[in-house]
C-alpha positions in Angstrom: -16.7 19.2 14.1 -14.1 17.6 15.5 -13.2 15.9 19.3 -10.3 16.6 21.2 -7.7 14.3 23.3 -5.6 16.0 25.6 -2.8 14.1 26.7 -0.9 16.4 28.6 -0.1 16.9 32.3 0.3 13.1 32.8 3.7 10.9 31.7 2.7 8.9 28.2 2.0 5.3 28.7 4.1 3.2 26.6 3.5 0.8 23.5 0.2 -0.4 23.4 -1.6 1.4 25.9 -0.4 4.4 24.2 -1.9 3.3 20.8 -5.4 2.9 22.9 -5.4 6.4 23.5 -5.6 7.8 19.7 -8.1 7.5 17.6 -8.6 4.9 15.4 -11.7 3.7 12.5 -13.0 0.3 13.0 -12.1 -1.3 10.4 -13.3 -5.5 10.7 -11.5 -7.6 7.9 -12.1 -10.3 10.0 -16.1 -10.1 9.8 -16.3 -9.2 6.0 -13.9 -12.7 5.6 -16.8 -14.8 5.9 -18.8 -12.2 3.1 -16.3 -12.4 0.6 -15.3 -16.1 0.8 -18.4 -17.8 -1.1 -17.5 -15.0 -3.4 -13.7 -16.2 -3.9 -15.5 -19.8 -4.4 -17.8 -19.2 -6.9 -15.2 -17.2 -9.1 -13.0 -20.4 -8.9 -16.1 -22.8 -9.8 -17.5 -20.5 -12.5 -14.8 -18.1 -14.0 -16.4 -15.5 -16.3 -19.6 -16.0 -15.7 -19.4 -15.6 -11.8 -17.6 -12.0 -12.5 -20.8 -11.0 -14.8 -23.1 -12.4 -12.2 -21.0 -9.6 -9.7 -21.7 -7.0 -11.9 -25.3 -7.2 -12.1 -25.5 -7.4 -8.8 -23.6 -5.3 -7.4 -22.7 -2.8 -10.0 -25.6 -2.6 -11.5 -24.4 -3.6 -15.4 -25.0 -6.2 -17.9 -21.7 -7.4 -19.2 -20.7 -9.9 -21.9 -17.0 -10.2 -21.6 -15.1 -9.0 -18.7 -12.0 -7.8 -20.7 -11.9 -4.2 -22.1 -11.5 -4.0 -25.6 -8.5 -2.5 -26.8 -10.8 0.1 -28.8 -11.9 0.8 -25.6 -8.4 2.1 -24.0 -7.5 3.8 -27.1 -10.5 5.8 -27.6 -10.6 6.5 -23.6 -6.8 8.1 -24.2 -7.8 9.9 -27.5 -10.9 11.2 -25.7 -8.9 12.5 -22.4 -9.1 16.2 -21.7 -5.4 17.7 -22.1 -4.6 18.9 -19.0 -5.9 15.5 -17.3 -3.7 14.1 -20.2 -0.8 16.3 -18.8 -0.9 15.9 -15.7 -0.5 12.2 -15.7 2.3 12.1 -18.0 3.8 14.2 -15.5 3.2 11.8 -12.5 4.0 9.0 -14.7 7.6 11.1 -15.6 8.2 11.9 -11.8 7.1 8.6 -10.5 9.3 6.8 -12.9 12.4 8.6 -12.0 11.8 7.9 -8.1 11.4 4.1 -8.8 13.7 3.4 -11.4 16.0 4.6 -8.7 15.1 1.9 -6.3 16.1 -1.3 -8.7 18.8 -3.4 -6.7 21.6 -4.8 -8.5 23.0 -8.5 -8.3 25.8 -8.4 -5.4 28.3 -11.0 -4.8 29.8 -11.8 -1.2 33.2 -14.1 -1.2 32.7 -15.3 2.2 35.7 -17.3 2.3 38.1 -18.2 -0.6 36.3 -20.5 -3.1 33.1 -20.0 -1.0 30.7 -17.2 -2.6 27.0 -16.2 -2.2 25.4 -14.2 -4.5 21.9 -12.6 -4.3 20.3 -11.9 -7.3 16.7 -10.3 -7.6 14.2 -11.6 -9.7 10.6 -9.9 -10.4 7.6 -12.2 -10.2 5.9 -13.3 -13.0 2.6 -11.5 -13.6 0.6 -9.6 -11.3 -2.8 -8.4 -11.0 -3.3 -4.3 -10.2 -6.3 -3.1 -8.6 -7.6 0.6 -9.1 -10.9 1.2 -6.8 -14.0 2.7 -8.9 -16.5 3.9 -6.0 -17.1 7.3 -4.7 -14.1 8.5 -6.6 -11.9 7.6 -9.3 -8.4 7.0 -8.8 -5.9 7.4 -12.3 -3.2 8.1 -9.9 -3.5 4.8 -8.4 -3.1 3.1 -12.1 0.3 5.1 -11.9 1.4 4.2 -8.7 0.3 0.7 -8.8 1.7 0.0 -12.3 4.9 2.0 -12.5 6.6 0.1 -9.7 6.2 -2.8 -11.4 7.5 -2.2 -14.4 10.4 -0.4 -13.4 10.9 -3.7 -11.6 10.8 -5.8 -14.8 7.6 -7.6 -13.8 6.3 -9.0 -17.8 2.9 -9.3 -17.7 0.3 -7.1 -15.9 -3.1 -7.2 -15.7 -5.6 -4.4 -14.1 -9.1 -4.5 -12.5 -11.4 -1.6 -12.0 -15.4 -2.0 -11.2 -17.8 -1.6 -14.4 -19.4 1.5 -14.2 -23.1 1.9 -15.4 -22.4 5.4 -16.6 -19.8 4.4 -19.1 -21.6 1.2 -20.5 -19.9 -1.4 -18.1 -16.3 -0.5 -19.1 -14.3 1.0 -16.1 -14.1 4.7 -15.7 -12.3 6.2 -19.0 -9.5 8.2 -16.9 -8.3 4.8 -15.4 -8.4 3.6 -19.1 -6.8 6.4 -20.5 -4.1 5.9 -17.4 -3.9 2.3 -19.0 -3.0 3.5 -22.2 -0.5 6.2 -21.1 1.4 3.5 -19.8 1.1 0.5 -22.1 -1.4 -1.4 -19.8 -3.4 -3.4 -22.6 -5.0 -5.9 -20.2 -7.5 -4.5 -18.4 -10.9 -6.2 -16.6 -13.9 -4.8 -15.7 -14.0 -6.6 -12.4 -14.2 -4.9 -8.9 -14.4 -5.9 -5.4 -13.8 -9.2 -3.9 -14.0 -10.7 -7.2 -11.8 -8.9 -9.2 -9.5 -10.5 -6.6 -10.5 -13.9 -7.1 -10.0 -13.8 -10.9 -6.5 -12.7 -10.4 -5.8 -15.4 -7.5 -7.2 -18.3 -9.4 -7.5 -17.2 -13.3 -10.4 -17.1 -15.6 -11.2 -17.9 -19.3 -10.4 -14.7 -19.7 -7.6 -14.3 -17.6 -4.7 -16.0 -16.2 -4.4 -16.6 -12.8 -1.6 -13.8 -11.3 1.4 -14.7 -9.0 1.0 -11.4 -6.8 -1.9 -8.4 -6.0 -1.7 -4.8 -4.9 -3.7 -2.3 -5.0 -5.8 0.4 -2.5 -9.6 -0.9 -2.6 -12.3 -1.2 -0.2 -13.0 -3.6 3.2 -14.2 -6.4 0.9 -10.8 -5.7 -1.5 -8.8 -6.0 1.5 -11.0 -9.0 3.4 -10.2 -11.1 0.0 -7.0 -10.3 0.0 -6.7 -12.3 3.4 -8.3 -14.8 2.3 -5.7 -15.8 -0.8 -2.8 -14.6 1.4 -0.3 -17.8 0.6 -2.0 -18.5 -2.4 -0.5 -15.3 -4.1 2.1 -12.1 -3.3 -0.4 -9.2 -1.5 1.1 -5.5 -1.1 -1.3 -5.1 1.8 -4.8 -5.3 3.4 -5.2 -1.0 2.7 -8.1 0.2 5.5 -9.3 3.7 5.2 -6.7 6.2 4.5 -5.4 8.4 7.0 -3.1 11.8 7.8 -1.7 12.9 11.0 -0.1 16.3 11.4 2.4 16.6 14.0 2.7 20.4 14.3 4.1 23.5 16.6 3.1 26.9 17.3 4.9 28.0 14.2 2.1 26.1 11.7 0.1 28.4 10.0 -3.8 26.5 10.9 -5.0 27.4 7.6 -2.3 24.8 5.9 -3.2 22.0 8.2 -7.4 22.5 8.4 -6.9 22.0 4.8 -4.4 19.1 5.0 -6.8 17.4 7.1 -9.9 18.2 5.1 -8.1 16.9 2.2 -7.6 13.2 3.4 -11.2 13.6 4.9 -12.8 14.0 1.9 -11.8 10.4 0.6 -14.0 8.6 2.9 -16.4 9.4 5.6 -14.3 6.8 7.7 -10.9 8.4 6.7 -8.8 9.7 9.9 -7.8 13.2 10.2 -5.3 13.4 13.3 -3.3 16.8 14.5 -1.2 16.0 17.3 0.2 19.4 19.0 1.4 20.9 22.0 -0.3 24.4 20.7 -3.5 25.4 22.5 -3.8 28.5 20.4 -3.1 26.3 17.1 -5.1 23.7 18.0 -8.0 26.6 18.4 -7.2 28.3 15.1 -7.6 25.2 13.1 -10.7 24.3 15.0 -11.7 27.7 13.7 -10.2 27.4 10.3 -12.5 23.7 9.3 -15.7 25.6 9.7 -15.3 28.1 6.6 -13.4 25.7 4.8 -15.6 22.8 5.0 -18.7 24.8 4.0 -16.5 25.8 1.0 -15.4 22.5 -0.6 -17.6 19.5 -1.9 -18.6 16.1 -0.5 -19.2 17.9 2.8 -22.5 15.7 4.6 -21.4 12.2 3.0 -17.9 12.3 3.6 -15.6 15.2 5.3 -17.9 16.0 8.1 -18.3 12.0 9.2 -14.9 11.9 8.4 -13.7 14.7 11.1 -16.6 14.2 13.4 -16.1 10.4 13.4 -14.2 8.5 16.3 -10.6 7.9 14.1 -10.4 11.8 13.9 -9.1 14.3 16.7 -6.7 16.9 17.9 -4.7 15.6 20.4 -2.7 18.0 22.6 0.5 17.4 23.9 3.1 18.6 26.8 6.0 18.9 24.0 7.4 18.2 20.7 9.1 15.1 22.1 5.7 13.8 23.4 4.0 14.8 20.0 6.8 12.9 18.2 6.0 9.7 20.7 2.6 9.7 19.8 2.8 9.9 15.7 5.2 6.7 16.4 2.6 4.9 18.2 -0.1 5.9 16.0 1.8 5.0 12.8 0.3 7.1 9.8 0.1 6.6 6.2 0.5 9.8 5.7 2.4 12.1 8.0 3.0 16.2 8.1 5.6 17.7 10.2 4.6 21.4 10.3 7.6 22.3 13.2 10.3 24.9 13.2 13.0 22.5 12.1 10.8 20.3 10.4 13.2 18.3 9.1 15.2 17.6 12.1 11.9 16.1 13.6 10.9 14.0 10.7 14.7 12.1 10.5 13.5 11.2 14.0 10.0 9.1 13.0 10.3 6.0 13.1 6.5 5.0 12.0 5.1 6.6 8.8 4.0 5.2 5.3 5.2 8.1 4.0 6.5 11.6 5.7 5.9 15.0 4.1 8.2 17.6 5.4 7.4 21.5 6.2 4.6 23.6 4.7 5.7 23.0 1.1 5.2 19.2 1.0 1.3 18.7 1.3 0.3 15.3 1.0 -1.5 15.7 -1.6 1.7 16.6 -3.8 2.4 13.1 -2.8 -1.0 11.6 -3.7 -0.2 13.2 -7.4 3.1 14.7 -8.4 5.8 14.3 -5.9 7.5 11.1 -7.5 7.0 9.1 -4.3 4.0 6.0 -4.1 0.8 6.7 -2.3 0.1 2.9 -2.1 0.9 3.3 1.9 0.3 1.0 4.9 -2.6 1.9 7.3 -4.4 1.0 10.4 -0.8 1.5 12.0 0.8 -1.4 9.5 3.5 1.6 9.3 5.0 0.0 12.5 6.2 -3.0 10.6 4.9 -2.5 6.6 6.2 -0.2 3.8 5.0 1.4 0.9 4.3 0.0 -2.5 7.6 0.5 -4.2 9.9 -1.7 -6.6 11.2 -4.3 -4.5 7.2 -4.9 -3.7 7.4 -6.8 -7.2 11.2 -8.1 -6.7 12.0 -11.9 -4.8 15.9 -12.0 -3.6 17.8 -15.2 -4.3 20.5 -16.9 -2.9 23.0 -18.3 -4.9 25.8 -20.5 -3.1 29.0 -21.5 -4.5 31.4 -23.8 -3.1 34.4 -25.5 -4.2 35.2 -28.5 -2.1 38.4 -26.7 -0.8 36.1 -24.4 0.8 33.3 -26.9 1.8 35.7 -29.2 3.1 37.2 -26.5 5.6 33.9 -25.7 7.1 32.4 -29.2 7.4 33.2 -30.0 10.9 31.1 -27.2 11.7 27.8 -28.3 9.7 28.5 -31.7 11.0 28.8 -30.8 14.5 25.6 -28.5 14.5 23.7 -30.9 12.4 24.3 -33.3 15.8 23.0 -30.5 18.1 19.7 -30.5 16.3 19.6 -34.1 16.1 19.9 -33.9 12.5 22.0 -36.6 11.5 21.5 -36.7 7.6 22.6 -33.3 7.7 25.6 -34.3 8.5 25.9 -37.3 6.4 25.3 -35.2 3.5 28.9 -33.8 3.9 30.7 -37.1 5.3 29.5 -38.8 2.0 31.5 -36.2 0.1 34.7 -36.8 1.8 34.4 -40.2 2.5 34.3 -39.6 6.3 33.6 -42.4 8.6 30.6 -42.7 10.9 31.8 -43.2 14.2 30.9 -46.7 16.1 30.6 -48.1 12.4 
């Protein structure tokens, strides 16, 4: 059900060659570019129309207007089953508390007397939220795509999910309902590449946005290349991912159902358990057969998912190595199931997000933990963070001078200004003082 790599007995290559060695899905933005760029175009040529062209085509509904009705959220929130109801006020609650607590605060530095800088952040304008509608349906990404900016002061936000046929072309009603719960009143029925192209360049109906987020799929993330410069972009998500770094002392019936649990997003989702435990590695071999047969989605998703090249146990000569490897891999999501779990997760360096000991599931972070599951994959973790506040936050640098201050440091700019062969740099400052050009 699912391959092995053994990587012990021989000394770990470094870097890249390292990275070649773990599994990873093929995931080819590049290729679905060319796809989704005539797309882009025609949204920008024919607005409304173009995005109800889409949705006959490819979802399969006759639309009139692209923008939910109001009626629509409210009676998709009235409508909500409790719990449901519930259980996102309490993701919402958590989610808010974690974010609120990552708003920066205007600082001022006195670099020298009468000589300040002060760095003052500033949310962008409007921006355009995208919650995927295909083989599932993802509330929780309405929460942890719109929280985040609002905690960050962003004004207006706008929110795209694919028409579904079942509901009448309106979006699913949970994503609605999510909508209403937080105050979200624009929201388009618009998926895919397109959805993307009405926030990048703006419709009758909507107006254009200055940045994107949002998990979708390859043609989400392909058009999200494609407008990168033209507008703010969280990042290009590829199939979602988990890696359990784990010891003897991991109880195999915790991790088989970690890894199931990712697996049964996508059938191209990566499932990874690095370990130096033979016998663990055998136990949850052992464990994914009774507990695949016992869930859902099992042909179209978890069992291409753990069968599929991106998914394997990979052994290891020690913790140390094991903890080399999750770097180079670079999760989105990654369990440490050790003794001392949290001594070896201060140590990663690479991970969207890390979920420490047998108590911290990824899935509590998917939900209910307070943390953001908008993570980077494809081993973006290397370089790219999570969704969080300062996603929708630009820093600015204020400079103040007095010409006490200016005037002390002048000979400096000047005399760099000359090393770059920059002379109107300098001349900027000489014309303040009244400074004479030499040979003149």
């Amino acid at each position: 059900m699912i391959s092995r790599i053994d990587l012990r007995g021989d000394t770990l290559p470094e870097g890249g060659a390292l990275r070649d060695l773990l599994p990873r899905a093929e995931f080819d933005v590049e290729a679905a570019l060319e796809k989704v760029r005539p797309i882009c175009e025609d949204v920008h040529h024919r607005g409304t129309a173009a995005l109800i062209e889409y949705a006959r085509r490819f979802d399969g509904v006759e639309l009139t207007r692209v923008r939910v009705p109001a009626q629509a959220l409210a009676a998709a929130l009235e409508q909500l089953d409790p719990a449901v109801r519930a259980a996102l006020e309490e993701s919402i609650r958590r989610a808010r508390i974690v974010h609120r607590g990552q708003r920066r605060s205007e600082h001022t530095t006195q670099v020298v007397p009468g000589g300040t800088v002060t760095e003052k952040w500033v949310p962008v304008e409007r921006v355009g939220l995208y919650a995927p509608g295909g083989r599932s349906v993802y509330p929780s990404s309405v929460v942890m795509n719109v929280v985040p900016a609002q905690e960050a002061g962003v004004e207006s936000i706008a929110l795209a999910s694919p028409p579904q046929a079942e509901f009448g072309g309106l979006p699913h009603p949970t994503i609605l309902a999510a909508c209403a719960l937080l105050g979200v009143d624009e929201v388009y029925a618009a998926g895919g590449a397109q959805a993307v192209a009405m926030f990048a360049y703006g419709t009758e109906e909507c107006a254009p946005a200055n940045m994107v987020t949002g998990p979708g799929n390859i043609w989400v993330a392909a058009a999200k290349r494609y407008f990168t410069g033209k507008i703010g972009i969280d990042t290009e998500a590829g199939p979602t991912e988990i890696a359990v770094l784990a010891d003897s002392t991991a109880d195999p019936v915790h991790v088989a159902a970690d890894l199931i649990s990712q697996a049964e997003h996508d059938p191209l989702a990566a499932a990874v358990l690095v370990t130096d435990s033979e016998e663990l590695a055998a136990a949850v071999e052992k464990e994914l057969e009774p507990q695949v047969a016992a869930t859902k989605h099992i042909e179209d998703r978890i069992k291409p998912a753990l069968a599929g090249k991106q998914s394997a146990i990979v052994l290891v000569d020690s913790l140390e190595d094991g903890l080399r490897v999750v770097d180079a891999y670079g999760a989105e999501h990654l369990e440490i199931q050790t003794a001392d779990a949290a001594a070896w997760a201060a140590r990663v360096r690479n991970a969207g997000a890390i979920f420490v000991g047998p108590w911290a599931p990824v899935s509590l972070g998917d939900y209910c933990a307070g943390s953001n599951h908008v993570l980077p994959t494809g081993g973006c973790a290397c370089h790219s963070s999570g969704l969080s506040v300062q996603s929708f936050l630009r820093g600015i640098h204020i400079v103040d001078y007095t010409r006490d201050a200016l005037a002390e440091v002048a000979h400096h700019v000047v005399t760099l200004a000359e090393a770059e062969d920059l002379p109107a740099h300098g001349a900027a400052l000489k014309a303040r003082f009244e400074w004479k050009v030499p040979n003149q």
